[in-house]
C-alpha positions as CSV (number, residue, x, y, z in Angstrom):
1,X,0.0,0.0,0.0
2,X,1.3,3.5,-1.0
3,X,0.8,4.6,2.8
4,X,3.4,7.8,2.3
5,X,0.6,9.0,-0.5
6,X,-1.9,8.0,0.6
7,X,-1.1,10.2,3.8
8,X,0.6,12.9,1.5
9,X,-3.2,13.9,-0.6
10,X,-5.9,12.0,1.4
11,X,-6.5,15.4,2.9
12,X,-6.3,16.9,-0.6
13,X,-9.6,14.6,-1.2
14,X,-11.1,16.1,2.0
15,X,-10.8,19.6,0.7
16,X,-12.0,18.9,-2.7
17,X,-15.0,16.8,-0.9
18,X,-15.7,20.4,1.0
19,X,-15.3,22.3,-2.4
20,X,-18.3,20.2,-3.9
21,X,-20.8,20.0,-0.5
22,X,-23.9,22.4,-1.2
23,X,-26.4,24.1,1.7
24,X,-26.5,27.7,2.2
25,X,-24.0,29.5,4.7
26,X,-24.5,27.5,8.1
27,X,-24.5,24.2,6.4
28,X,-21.6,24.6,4.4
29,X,-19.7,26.0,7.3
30,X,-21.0,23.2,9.9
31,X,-20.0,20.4,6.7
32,X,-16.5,21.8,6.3
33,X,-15.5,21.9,10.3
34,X,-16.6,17.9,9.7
35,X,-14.9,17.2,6.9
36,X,-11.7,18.9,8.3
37,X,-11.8,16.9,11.4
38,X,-12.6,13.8,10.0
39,X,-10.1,13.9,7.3
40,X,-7.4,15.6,9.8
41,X,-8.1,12.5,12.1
42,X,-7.9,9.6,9.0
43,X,-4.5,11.3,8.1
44,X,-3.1,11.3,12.0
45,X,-3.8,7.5,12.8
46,X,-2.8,6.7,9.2
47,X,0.7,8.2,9.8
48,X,0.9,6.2,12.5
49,X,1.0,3.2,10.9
50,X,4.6,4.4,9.5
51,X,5.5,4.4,13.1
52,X,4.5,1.3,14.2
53,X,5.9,-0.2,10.7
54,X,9.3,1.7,11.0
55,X,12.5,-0.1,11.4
56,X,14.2,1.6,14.1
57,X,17.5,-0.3,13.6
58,X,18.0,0.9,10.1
59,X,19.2,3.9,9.2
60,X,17.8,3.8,5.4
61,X,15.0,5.2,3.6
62,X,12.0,3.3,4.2
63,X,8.0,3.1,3.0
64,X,9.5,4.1,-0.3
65,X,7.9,4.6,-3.9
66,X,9.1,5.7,-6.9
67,X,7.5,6.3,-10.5
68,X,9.3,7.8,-13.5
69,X,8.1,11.3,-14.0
70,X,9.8,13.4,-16.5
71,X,12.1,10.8,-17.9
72,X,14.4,12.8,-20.3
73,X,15.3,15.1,-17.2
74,X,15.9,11.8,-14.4
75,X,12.8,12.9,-12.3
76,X,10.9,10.9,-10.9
77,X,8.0,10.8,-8.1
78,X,10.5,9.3,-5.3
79,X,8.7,9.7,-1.6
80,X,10.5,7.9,1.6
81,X,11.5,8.8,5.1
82,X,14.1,7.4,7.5
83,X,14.4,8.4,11.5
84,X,15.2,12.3,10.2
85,X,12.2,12.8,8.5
86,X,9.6,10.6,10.4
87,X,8.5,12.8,13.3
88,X,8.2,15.3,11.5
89,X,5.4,14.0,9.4
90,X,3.7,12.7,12.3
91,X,4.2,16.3,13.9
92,X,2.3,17.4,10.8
93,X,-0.5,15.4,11.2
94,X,-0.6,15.6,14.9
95,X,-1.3,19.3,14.7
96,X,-3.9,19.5,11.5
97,X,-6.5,17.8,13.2
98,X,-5.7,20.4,16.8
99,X,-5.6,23.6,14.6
100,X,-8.9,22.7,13.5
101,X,-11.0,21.7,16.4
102,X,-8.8,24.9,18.1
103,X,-10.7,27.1,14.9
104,X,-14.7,25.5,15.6
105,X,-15.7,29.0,16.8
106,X,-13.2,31.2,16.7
107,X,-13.5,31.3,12.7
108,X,-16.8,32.3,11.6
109,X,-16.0,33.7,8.0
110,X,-15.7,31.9,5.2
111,X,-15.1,28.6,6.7
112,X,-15.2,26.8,3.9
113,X,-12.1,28.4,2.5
114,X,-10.6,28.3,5.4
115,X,-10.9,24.4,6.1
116,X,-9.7,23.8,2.4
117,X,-6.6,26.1,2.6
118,X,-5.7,24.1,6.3
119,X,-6.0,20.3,4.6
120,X,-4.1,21.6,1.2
121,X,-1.1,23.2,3.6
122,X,-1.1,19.5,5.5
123,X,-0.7,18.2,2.3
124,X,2.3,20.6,1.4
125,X,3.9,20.0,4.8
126,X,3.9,16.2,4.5
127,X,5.2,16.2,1.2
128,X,8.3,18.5,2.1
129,X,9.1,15.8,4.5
130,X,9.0,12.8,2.3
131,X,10.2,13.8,-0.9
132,X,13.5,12.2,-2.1
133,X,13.7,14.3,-5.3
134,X,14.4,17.9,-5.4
135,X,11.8,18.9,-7.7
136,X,9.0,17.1,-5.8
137,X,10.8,18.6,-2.4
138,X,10.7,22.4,-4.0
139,X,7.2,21.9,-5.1
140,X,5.9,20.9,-1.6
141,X,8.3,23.0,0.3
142,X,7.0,26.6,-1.8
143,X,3.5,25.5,-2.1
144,X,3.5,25.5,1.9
145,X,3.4,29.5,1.0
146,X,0.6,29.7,-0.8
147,X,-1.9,28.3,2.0
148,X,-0.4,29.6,4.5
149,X,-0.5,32.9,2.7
150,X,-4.4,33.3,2.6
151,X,-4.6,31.8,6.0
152,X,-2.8,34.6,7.5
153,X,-4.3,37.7,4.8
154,X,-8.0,36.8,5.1
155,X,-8.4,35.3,9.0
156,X,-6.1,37.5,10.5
157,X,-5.7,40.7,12.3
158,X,-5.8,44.6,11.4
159,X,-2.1,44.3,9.6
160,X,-2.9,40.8,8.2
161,X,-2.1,41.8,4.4
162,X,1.3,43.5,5.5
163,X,2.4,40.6,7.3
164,X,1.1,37.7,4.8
165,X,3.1,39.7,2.2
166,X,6.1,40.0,4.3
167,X,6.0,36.2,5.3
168,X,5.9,35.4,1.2
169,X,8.4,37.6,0.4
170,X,11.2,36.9,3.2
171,X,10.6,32.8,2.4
172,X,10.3,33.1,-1.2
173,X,13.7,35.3,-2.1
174,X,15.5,33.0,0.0
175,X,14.2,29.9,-1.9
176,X,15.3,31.3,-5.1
177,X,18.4,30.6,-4.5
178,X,18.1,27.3,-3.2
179,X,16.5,26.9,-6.6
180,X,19.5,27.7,-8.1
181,X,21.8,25.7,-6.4
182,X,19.1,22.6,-7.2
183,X,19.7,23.5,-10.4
184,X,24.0,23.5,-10.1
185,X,23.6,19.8,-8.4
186,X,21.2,18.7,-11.2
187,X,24.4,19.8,-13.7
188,X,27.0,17.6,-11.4
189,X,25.0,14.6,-10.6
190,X,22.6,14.5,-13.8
191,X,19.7,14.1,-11.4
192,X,17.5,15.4,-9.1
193,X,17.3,12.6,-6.8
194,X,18.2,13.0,-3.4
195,X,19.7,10.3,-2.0
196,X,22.1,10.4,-5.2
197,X,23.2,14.2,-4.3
198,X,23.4,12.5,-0.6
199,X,26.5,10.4,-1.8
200,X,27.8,12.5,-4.6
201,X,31.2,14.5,-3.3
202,X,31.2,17.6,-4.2
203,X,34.2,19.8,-5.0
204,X,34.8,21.8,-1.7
205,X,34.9,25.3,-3.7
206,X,31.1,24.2,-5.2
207,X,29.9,23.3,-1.4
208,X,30.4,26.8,0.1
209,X,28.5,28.0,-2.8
210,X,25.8,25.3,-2.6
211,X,26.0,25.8,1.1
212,X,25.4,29.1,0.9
213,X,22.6,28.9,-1.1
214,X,20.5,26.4,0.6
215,X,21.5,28.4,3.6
216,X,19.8,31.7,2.6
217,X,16.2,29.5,2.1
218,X,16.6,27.6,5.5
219,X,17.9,30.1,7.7
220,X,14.7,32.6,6.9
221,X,12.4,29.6,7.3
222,X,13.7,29.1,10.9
223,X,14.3,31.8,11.3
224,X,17.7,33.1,12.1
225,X,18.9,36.1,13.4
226,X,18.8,39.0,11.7
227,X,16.0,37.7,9.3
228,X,13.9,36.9,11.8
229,X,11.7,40.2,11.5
230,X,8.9,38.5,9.4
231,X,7.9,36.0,12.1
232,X,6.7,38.2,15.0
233,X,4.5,40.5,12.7
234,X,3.2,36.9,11.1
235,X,2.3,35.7,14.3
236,X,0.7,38.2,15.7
237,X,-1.6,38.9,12.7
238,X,-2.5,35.5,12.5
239,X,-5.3,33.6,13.7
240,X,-4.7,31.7,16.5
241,X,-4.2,27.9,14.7
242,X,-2.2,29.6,12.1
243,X,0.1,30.3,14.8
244,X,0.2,26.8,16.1
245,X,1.2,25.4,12.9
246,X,3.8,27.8,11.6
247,X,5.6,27.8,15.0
248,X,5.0,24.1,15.1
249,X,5.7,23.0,11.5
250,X,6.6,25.7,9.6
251,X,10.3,26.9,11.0
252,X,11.2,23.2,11.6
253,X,11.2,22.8,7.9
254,X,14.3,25.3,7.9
255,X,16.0,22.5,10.5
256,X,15.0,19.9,8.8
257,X,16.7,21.1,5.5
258,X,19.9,21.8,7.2
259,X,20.1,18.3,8.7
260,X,18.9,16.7,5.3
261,X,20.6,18.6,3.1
262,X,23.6,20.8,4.1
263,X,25.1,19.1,6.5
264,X,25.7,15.2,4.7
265,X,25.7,17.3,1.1
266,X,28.0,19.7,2.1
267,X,30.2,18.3,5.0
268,X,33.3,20.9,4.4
269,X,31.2,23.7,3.9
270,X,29.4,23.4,6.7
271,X,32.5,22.8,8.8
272,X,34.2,25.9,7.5
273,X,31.0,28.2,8.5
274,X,30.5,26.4,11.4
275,X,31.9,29.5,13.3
276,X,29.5,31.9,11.8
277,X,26.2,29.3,12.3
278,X,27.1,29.0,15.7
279,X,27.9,32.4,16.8
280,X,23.9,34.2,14.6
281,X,22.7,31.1,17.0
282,X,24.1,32.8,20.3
283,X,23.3,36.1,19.3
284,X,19.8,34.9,18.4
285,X,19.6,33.0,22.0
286,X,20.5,36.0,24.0
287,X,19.3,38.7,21.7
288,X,15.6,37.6,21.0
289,X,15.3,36.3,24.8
290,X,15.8,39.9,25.8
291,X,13.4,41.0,23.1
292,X,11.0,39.1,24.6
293,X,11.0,40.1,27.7
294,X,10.5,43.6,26.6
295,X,7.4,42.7,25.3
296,X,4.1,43.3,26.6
297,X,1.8,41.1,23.7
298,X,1.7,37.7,24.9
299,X,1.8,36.4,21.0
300,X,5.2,38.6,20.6
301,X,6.5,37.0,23.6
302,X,6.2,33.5,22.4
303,X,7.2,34.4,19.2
304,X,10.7,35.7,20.0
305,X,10.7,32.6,21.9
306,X,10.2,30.6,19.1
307,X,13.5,33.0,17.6
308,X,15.7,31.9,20.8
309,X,15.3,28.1,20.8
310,X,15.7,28.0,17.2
311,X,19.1,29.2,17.9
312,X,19.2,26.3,20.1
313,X,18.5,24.0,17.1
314,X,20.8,25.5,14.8
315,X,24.1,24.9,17.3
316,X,23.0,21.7,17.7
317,X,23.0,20.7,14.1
318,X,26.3,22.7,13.4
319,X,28.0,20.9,16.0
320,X,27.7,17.7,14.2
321,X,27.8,15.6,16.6
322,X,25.8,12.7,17.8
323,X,24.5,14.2,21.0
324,X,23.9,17.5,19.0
325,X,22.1,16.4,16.3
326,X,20.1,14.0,18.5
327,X,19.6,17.3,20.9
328,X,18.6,19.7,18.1
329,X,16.1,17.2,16.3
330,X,14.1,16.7,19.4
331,X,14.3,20.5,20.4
332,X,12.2,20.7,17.0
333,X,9.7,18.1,17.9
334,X,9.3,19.8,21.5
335,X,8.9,23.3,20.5
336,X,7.0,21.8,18.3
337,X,4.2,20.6,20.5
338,X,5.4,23.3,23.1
339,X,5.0,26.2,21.2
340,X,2.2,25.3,19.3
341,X,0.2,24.5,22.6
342,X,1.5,28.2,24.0
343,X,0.0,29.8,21.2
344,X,-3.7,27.6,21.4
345,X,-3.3,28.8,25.4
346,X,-3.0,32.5,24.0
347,X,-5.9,31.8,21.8
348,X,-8.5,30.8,24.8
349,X,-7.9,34.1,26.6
350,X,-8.0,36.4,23.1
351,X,-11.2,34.2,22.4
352,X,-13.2,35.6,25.5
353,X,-11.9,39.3,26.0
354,X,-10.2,40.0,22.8
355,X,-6.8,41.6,23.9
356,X,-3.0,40.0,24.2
357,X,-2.1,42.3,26.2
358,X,-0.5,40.9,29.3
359,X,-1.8,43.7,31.7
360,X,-5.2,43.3,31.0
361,X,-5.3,40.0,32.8
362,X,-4.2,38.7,36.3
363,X,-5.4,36.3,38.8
364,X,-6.5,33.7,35.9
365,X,-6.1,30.9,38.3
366,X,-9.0,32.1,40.4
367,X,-11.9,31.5,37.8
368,X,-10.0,29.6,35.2
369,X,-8.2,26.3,37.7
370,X,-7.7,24.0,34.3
371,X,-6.4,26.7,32.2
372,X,-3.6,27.6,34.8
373,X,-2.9,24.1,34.8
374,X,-2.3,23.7,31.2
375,X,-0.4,26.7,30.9
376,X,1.9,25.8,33.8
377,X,2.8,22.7,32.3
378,X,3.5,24.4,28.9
379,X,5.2,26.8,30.4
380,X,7.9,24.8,32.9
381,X,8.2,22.9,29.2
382,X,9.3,25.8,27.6
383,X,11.8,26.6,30.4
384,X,13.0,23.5,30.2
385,X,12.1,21.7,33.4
386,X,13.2,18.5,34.0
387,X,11.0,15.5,33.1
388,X,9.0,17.9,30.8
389,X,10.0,17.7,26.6
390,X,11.6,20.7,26.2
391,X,14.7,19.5,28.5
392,X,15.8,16.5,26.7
393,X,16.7,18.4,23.7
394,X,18.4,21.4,25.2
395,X,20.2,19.5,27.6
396,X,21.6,17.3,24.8
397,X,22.2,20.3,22.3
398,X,24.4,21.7,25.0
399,X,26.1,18.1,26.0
400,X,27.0,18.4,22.1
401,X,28.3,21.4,22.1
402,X,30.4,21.6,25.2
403,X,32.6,19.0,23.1
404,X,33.3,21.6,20.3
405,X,33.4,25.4,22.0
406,X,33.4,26.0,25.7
407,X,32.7,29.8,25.1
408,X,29.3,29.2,22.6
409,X,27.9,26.6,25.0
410,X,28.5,28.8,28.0
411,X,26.6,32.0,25.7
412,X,24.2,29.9,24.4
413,X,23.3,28.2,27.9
414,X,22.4,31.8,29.5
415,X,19.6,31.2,27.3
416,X,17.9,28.9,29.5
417,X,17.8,31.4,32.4
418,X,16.6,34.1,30.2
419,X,13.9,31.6,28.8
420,X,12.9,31.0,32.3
421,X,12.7,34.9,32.9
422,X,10.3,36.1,30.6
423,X,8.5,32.6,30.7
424,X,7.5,33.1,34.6
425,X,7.1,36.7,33.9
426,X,3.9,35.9,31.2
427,X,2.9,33.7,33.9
428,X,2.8,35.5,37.2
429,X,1.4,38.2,35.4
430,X,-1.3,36.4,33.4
431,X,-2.5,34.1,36.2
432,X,-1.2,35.2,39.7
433,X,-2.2,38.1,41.5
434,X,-5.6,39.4,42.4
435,X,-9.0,40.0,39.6
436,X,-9.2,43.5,39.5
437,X,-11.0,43.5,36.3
438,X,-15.2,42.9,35.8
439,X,-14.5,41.5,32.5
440,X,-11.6,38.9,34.0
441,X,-13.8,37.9,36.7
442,X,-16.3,36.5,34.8
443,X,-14.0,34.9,31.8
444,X,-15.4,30.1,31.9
445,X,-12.9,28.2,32.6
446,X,-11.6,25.7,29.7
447,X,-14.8,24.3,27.7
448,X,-15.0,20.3,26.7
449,X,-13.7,21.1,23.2
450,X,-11.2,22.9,24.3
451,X,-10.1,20.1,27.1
452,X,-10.3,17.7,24.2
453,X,-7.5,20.0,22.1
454,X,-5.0,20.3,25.1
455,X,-5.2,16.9,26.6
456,X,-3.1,15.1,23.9
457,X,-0.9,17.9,24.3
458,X,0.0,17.9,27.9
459,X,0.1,13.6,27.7
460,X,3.1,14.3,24.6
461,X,5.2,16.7,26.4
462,X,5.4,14.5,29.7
463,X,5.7,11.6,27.7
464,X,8.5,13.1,25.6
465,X,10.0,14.2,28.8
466,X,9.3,11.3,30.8
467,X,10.4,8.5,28.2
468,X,12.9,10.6,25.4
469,X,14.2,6.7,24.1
470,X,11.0,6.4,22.4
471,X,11.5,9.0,20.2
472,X,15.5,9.0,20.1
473,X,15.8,5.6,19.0
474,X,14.0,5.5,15.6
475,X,16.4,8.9,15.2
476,X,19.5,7.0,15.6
477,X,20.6,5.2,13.3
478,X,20.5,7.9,10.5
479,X,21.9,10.3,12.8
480,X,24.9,8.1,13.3
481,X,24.9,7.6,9.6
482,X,24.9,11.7,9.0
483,X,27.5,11.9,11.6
484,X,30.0,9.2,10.3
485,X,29.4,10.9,6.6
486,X,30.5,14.1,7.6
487,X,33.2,12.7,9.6
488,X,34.5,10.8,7.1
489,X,34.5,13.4,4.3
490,X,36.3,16.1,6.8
491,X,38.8,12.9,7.6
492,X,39.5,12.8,3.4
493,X,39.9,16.7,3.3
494,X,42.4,16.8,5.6
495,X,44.3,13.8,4.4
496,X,44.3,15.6,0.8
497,X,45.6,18.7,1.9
498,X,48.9,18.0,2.9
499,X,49.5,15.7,-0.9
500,X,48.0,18.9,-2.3
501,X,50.0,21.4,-0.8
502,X,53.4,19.0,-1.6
503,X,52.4,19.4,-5.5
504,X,51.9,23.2,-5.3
């Protein structure tokens, strides 16, 4: 069975099912929220059928399927995943089904469209994730934009055109380049199949270029500091599941092309600008964590957040190590989940008084017990507390680390108490303290539906936290692989060099 396309378009089927349902307004709207959910729900329990049927000891691509495409030009419809690319697909379809139960009310204009655009981006986001030939990969990884785009200009707030165009703009000049340097490897290797271009060795003047390239598309898609400017404005202006799924998704498709792509491509290059990765990641640890505690939107808040352990993810990967990589790819899945659930959490409160503004609440855990509770535990994940998800991975990035630079780990680790500053700072002041407010006083507590969208939530991040092996042992083996590759071509380099310098 063709499970990776079958998960890929079965929720292109759902939005093309909503596209032909009839009824006047209400109907069509109360169809589409069923369709969504139904379809969101089929594609989650499907994917999880490539977890139960993954081979965890191997570090090769598996669930594969290939069909000849364009022939003349060596393309062809090539879709598999190994360890790298697997949690990531399941993150994908984890979310879809949250982001639309999270929208039942809060989205009252043309549902319809909206419902369509979320199940054509899960469709975009899978396929980034499984495609093993360029082509394919670009077409998923761009048309991401494109849904994501209306989702952000019709549903969201007063600047929501300014920000959709500066989302599409920022991601879009930075893929044309990795378009270009597609089109370099396609001239070297005569293909556009990845796992070709994986083993091909590249001459180490053409890597820097290459890397370069692909770096300029990745690091906005992150994003990295200093083009990290299009993300706060995106997140604020967007509705609130638009949030969760380009905090959750989105930016780890940046990661995820670093760790596919640059680092086992490019394994000289991306030792020679290790330096410079590793030193826009500090900057964006300490830089964007003081940003944030400047701010006084809770959406800006988590969104700089989202800038600061990114920079986490990207020292991780640069270190190229086992522990780091291991460290960085489950920092993705946990912010992830983490971030994602931080932004539904802002959502509840917007939902009944219609403000972020952190001063205009206080004293939540009064009237609102359950709520407290699930933003406490999101909250001490996003710190970094022990037995929680978003520990595992920093505490590994950093073990990683340490064994390459002292000074970086020892920046980048300030992070963690500057996380913890402006992450008990939302708190206290969002939930502690007394109700001064009419409004405040009489906000419900957490509704059913809402319960139902936070309680898989809260059981992954103490699970991730409480039982990491789960997750880091399908990761393994083709992180070792990665790591042995790199090490192996910087072992060749350096063996050349002194035969090349004795012929000079």
């Amino acid at each position: 069975m063709p499970i990776l396309s079958l998960v890929t378009f079965l929720p292109l089927l759902g939005a093309v099912i909503i596209m032909i349902t009839g009824g006047d307004e209400a109907t069509k709207a109360k169809n589409a929220r069923s369709i969504a959910l139904w379809t969101s729900l089929i594609v989650f329990f499907l994917s999880l059928q490539l977890w139960f049927g993954f081979d965890a000891e191997s570090p090769e691509f598996q669930f594969v399927e290939r069909v000849e495409w364009i022939p003349s030009f060596n393309i062809a419809y090539h879709m598999g995943i190994d360890g790298i690319s697997l949690f990531f697909v399941l993150l994908s379809t984890f979310l879809t089904p949250i982001c639309v139960l999270a929208s039942w009310e809060s989205v009252q204009y043309r549902v319809k469209e909206y419902m369509i655009a979320f199940l054509v981006l899960e469709t975009m986001m899978v396929g980034t994730f499984c495609a093993l030939d360029f082509v394919l990969f670009y077409m998923f990884f761009e048309g991401v934009l494109i849904p994501m785009f209306l989702i952000i200009g019709v549903w969201g707030g007063p600047r929501r055109v300014y920000s959709a165009f500066k989302f599409f703009l920022y991601t879009l000049l930075g893929s044309v380049l990795m378009l270009l340097a597609i089109l370099a490897i396609f001239w070297q290797t005569g293909s556009t199949d990845i796992p070709t271009a994986l083993q091909f060795a590249f001459e180490p003047g053409l890597q820097r270029w290459l890397w370069l390239a692909f770096f300029a598309s990745f690091a906005v898609k992150m994003p990295m500091w200093p083009v990290h400017t299009w993300l706060p404005d995106a997140h604020v202006e967007a509705p609130t599941a638009g949030s969760v799924i380009l905090a959750g998704v989105l930016l780890k498709m940046g990661g995820y092309g670093f760790v596919r792509f640059s680092l086992p491509m490019f394994p000289l290059a991306s030792e020679y600008f290790a330096d410079f990765v590793f030193t826009l990641s500090v900057i964006a640890v300490i830089y964007t964590s003081l940003v944030a505690l400047a701010q006084t939107d809770m959406k800006k808040l988590i969104a700089y957040s989202s800038v600061a352990h990114m920079g986490f993810v990207t020292l991780g990967i640069f270190v190229a190590n086992q522990e780091g990589l291991q460290g960085a790819m489950f920092q993705m899945l946990s912010h992830g989940v983490v971030s994602g659930a931080l932004f539904l959490i802002v959502g509840v409160v917007y939902d009944r008084l219609h403000t972020r503004d952190i001063d205009r609440y206080g004293g939540l855990a009064d009237n609102m017990p359950k709520y407290a509770v699930v933003f406490m535990v999101m909250m001490l994940a996003a710190v970094g507390l022990p037995g929680t998800s978003g520990f595992i991975g920093e505490f590994l990035v950093l073990v990683g680390a340490f064994q390459v630079s002292t000074w970086f780990t020892a920046l980048a680790a300030t992070g963690l108490i500057l996380g913890a500053a402006y992450m008990l700072y939302l708190y206290r002041r969002v939930v502690f303290g007394t109700i001064t407010r009419d409004d405040v006083r009489v906000m419900p507590d957490l509704s059913w539906r809402e319960i139902v969208v936070f309680a898989p939530i809260v059981f992954l991040v103490l699970w991730m936290g409480i039982y990491p092996s789960s997750f880091l042992k399908p990761m393994q083996p083709a992180l070792a692989n990665l790591v042995e590759r790199v090490e192996a071509a910087q072992r060749a380099a350096l063996a050349d060099a002194p035969s090349t310098l004795a012929s000079r």
